[in-house]
Legacy VTK file of the C-alpha trace (Angstrom):
# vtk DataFile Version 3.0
C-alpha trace
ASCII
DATASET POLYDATA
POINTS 339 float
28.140 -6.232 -14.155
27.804 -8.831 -16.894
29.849 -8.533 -19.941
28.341 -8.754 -23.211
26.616 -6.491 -26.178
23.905 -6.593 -24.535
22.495 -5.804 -21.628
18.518 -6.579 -20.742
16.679 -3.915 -18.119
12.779 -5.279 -18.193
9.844 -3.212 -16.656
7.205 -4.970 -16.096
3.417 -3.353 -14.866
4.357 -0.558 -17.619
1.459 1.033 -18.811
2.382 2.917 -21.915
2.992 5.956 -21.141
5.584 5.123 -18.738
8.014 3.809 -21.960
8.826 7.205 -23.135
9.160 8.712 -19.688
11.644 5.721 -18.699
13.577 5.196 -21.800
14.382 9.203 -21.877
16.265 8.568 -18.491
18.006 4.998 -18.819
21.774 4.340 -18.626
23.240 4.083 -22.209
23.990 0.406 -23.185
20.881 -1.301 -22.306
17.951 -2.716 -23.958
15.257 -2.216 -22.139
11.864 -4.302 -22.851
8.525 -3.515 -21.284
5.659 -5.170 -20.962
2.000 -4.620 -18.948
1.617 -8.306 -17.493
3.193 -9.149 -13.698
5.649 -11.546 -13.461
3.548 -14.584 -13.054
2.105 -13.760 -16.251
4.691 -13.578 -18.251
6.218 -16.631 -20.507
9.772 -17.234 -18.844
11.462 -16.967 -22.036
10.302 -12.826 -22.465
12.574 -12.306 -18.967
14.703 -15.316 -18.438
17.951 -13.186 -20.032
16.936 -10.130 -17.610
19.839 -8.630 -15.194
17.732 -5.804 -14.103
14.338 -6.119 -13.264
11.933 -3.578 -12.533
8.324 -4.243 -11.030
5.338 -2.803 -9.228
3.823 -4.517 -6.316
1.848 -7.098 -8.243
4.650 -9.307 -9.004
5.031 -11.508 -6.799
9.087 -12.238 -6.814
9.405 -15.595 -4.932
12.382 -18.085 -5.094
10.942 -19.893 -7.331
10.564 -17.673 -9.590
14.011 -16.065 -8.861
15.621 -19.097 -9.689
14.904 -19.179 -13.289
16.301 -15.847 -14.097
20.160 -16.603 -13.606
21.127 -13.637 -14.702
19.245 -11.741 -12.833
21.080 -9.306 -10.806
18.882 -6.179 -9.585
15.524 -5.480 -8.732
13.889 -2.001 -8.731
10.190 -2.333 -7.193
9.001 0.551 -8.059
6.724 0.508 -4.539
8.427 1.233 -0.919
6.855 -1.831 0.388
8.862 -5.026 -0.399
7.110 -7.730 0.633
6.346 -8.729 -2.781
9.706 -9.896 -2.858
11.617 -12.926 -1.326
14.314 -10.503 -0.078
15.939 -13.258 1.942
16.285 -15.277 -1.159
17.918 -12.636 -2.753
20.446 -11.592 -0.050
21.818 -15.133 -0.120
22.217 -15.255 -4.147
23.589 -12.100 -4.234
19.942 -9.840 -5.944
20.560 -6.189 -5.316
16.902 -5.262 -4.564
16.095 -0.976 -4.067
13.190 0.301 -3.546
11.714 4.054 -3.659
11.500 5.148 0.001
9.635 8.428 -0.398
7.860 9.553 -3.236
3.917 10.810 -1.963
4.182 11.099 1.608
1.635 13.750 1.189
-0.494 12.101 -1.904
-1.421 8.812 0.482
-1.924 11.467 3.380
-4.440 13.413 1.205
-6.390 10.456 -0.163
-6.462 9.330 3.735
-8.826 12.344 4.187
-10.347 11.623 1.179
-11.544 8.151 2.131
-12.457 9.832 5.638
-14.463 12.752 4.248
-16.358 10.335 2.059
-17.236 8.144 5.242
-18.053 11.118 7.232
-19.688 13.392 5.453
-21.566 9.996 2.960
-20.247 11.382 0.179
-20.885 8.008 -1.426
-24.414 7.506 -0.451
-25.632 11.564 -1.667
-23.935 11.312 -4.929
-25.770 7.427 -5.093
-28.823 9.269 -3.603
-28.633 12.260 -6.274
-27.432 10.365 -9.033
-30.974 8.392 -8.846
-32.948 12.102 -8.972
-33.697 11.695 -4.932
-32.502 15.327 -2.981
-33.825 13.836 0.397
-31.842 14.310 3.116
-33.056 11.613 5.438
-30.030 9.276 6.392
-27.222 10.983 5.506
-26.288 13.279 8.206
-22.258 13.314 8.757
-19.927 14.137 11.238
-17.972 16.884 12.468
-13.938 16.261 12.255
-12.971 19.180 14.508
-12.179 17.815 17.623
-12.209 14.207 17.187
-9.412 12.206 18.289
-7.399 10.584 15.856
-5.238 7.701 16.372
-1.998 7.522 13.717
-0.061 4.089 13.365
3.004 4.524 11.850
4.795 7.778 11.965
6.930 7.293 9.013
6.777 10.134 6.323
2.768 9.456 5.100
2.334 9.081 9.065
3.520 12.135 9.175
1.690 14.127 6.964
-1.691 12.785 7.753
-0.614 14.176 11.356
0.077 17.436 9.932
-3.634 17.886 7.828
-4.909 16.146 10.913
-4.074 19.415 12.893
-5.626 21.471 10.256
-8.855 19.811 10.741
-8.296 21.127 14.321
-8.044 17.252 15.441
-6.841 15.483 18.840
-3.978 13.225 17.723
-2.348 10.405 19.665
-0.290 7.979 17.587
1.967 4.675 18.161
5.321 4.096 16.499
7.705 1.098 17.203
10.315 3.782 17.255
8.582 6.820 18.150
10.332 10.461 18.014
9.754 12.675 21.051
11.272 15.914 18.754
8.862 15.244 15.804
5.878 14.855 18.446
7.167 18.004 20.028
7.252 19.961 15.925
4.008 19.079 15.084
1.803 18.806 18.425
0.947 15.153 18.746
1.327 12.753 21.422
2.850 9.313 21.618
0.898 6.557 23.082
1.036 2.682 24.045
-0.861 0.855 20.862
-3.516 -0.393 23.755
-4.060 3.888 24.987
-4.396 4.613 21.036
-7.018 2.146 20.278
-9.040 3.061 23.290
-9.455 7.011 22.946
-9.113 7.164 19.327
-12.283 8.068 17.385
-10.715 7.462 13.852
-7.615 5.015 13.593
-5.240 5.645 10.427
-2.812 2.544 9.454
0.597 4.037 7.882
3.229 1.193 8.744
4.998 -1.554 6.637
3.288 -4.999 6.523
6.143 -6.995 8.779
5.729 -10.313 10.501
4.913 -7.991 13.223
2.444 -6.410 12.444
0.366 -8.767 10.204
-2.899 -8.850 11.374
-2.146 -5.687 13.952
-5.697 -4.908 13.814
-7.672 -8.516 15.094
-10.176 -9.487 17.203
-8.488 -8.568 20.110
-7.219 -5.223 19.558
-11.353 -4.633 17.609
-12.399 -5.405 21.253
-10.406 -2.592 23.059
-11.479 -0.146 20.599
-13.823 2.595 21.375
-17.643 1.573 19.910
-18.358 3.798 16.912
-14.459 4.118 16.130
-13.531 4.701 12.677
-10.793 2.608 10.517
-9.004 4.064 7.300
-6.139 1.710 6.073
-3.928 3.077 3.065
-0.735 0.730 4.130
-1.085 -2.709 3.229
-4.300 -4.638 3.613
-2.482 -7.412 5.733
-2.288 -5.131 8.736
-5.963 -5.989 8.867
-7.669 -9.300 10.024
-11.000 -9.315 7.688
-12.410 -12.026 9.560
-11.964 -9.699 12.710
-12.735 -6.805 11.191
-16.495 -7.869 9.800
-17.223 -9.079 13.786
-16.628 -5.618 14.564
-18.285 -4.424 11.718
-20.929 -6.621 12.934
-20.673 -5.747 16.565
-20.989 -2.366 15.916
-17.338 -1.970 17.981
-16.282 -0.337 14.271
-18.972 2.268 12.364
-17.267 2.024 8.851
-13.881 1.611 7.178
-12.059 3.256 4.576
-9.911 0.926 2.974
-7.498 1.369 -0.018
-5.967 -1.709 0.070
-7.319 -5.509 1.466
-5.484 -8.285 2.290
-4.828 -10.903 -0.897
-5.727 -7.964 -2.705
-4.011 -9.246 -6.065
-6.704 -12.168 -5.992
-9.511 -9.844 -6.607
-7.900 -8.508 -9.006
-7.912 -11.527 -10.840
-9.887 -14.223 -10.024
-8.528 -16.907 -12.690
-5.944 -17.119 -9.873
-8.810 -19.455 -8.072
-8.693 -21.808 -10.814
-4.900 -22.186 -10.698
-3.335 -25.204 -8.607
-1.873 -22.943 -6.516
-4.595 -21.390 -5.211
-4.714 -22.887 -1.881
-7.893 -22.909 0.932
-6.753 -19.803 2.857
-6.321 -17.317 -0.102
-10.111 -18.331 -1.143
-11.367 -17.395 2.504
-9.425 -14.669 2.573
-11.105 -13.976 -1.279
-14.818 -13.981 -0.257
-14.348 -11.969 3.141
-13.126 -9.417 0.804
-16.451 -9.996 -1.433
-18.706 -9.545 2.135
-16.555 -6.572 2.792
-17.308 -4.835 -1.180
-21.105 -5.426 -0.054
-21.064 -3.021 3.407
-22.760 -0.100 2.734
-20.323 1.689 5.921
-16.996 0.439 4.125
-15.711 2.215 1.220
-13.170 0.184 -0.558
-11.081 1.874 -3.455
-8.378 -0.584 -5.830
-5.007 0.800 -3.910
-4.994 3.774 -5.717
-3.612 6.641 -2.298
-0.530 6.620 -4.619
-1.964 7.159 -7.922
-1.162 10.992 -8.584
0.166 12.352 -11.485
3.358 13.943 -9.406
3.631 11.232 -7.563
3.937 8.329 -10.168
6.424 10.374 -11.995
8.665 10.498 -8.757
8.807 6.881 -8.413
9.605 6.542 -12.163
12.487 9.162 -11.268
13.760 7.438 -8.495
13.609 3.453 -9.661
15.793 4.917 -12.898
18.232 6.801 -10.492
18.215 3.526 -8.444
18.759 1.660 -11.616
21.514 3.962 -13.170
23.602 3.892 -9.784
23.569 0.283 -9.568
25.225 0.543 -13.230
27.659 2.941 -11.850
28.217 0.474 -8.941
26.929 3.014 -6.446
23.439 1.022 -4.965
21.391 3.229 -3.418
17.791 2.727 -1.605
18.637 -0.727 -1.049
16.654 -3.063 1.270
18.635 -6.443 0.093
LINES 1 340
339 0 1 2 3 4 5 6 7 8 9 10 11 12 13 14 15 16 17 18 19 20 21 22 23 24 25 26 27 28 29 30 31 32 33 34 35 36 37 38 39 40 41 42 43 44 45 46 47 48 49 50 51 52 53 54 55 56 57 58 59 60 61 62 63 64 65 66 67 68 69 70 71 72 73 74 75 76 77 78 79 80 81 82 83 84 85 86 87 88 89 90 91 92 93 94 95 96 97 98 99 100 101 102 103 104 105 106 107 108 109 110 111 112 113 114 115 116 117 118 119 120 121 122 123 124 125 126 127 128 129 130 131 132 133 134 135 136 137 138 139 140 141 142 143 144 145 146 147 148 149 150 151 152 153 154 155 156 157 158 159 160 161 162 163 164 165 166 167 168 169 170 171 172 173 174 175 176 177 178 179 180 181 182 183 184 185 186 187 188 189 190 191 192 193 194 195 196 197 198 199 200 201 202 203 204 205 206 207 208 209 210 211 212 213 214 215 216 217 218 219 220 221 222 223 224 225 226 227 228 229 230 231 232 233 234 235 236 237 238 239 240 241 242 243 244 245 246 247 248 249 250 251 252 253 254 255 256 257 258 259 260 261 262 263 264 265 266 267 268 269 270 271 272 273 274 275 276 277 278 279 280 281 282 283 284 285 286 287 288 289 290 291 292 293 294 295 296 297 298 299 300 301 302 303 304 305 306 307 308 309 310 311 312 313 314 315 316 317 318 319 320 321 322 323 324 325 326 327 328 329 330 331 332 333 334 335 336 337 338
């Protein structure tokens, strides 16, 4: 650790309430600073002192950026997904980077239903419908979940639990895992498929893996076109598993009925558009922009602003975990680390 009286821990994405809840649990010795902006938006001389460095998934933590913080010497993303981070960068220069592996495996799983209630039942459209004095019932007859097949991706911990409420809405579930696990298929009464048998027979298709070179764009044109016509798509992961482009032809085609989707890909520019004024702001983030706009216009796609995580219990466990990954990096004991 550096030597010196003081010692800098920065949170940044802190909403208020988080400073009392934080600072109660901190190792002794450090002055910790916090501040609501993400990185980008912050004036280099507020973190440029920083050796720990705690963020949410909005800050994008680049080698650029990196570089002007030469004391930096942990991160804590407060987020299981890293690829906010240039982890590669921070390998070579040494960056402890930890993340919080587990902390709402069953609040994403429950919003998953949520989102796929709301499409199949039109939750949206009767409250719209009701909200406007009209108790007609004409267009919004749902569908039945018992016996539908549903197709999980990812069979991680979320994965997992949407499996498990899955079978409580009596459900048919198939699912596809890089690495799948005959014994947990065998626990909870699922079986493993190829990703080409899963997209074919499934009626609803979940997304719950990590955005990876691998698996960007997972979801294109070609695997739209091997998908049963009518399926439904809920994505709570990250929205770069999805092609938009791909996903509006099938939208278009009819090949997908609706989508329920928590998170879109360059999700951070809606967020804030000034971002299209900035110089680096390049051609493919502004396509990638507007398909998201065409996509907030579908009446069949619900879109919600990444909030599966956003529960009470579950915030406070990632709090809990980012300080116990912070406190045994002091201790020189790293755990949950991913660089």
């Amino acid at each position: 650790m550096t030597d010196g009286e003081e010692r800098r821990l920065v949170f940044l994405e802190a909403e208020p309430w988080e400073r009392e809840f934080l600072a109660k649990r901190a190792p002794p010795g450090w002055q910790l600073r916090f501040y609501p902006d993400e990185a980008d938006r912050m004036p280099l001389e507020a973190i440029q002192d920083v050796e720990i460095l705690s963020v949410f998934i909005y800050s994008d933590l680049d080698a650029a950026l990196l570089e002007k913080l030469p004391r930096l010497q942990m991160i804590a993303t407060r987020s299981t997904g890293v690829d906010h981070i240039d982890t590669a960068y921070c390998r070579e220069r040494g960056i402890v980077v930890s993340n919080v592996p587990t902390y709402g495996a069953n609040t994403v799983a429950e919003y998953t239903f949520a989102l796929l209630l709301s499409l199949s039942r039109k939750v949206i459209q009767s409250y719209q419908r009701t909200v406007r004095e009209d108790f007609s019932l004409a267009g919004l007859r749902g569908f039945d979940l018992m016996g539908k097949s549903l197709g999980v991706i990812g069979t991680g911990q979320i994965g997992r639990h949407v499996i498990r409420i899955a079978k409580g809405f009596q459900m048919r579930v198939a699912a596809y895992d890089f690495h799948p696990d005959p014994s947990l298929s065998e626990l909870l009464g699922f079986e493993y498929t190829s990703f080409d048998e899963l997209l074919t027979r499934s009626d609803i298709v979940s997304l719950h893996c990590p955005l990876t070179p691998a698996t960007r764009h997972l979801m294109g044109r070609e695997a739209f076109k091997k998908m049963k016509k009518g399926v439904w798509l809920i994505n709570t992961a990250r929205g770069g598993l999805i092609d938009t482009e791909a996903l509006l032809w099938a939208l278009d085609e009819k090949i997908v009925a609706g989508a329920g989707l928590d998170v879109l890909e360059e999700e951070e520019m809606i967020r804030e558009e000034r971002e299209l004024l900035t110089e680096r702001f390049d051609a493919e983030k502004l396509r990638a922009v507007l398909r998201n706009h065409v996509l907030l216009k579908r009446e069949e796609v619900i879109i919600t602003p990444h909030v599966a995580f956003n529960s009470q219990e579950a915030v406070e466990r990632i709090l809990i975990t980012t300080m116990e990954n912070i406190s045994g990096f002091v201790a020189e004991k790293p755990q949950n680390r991913v660089a």
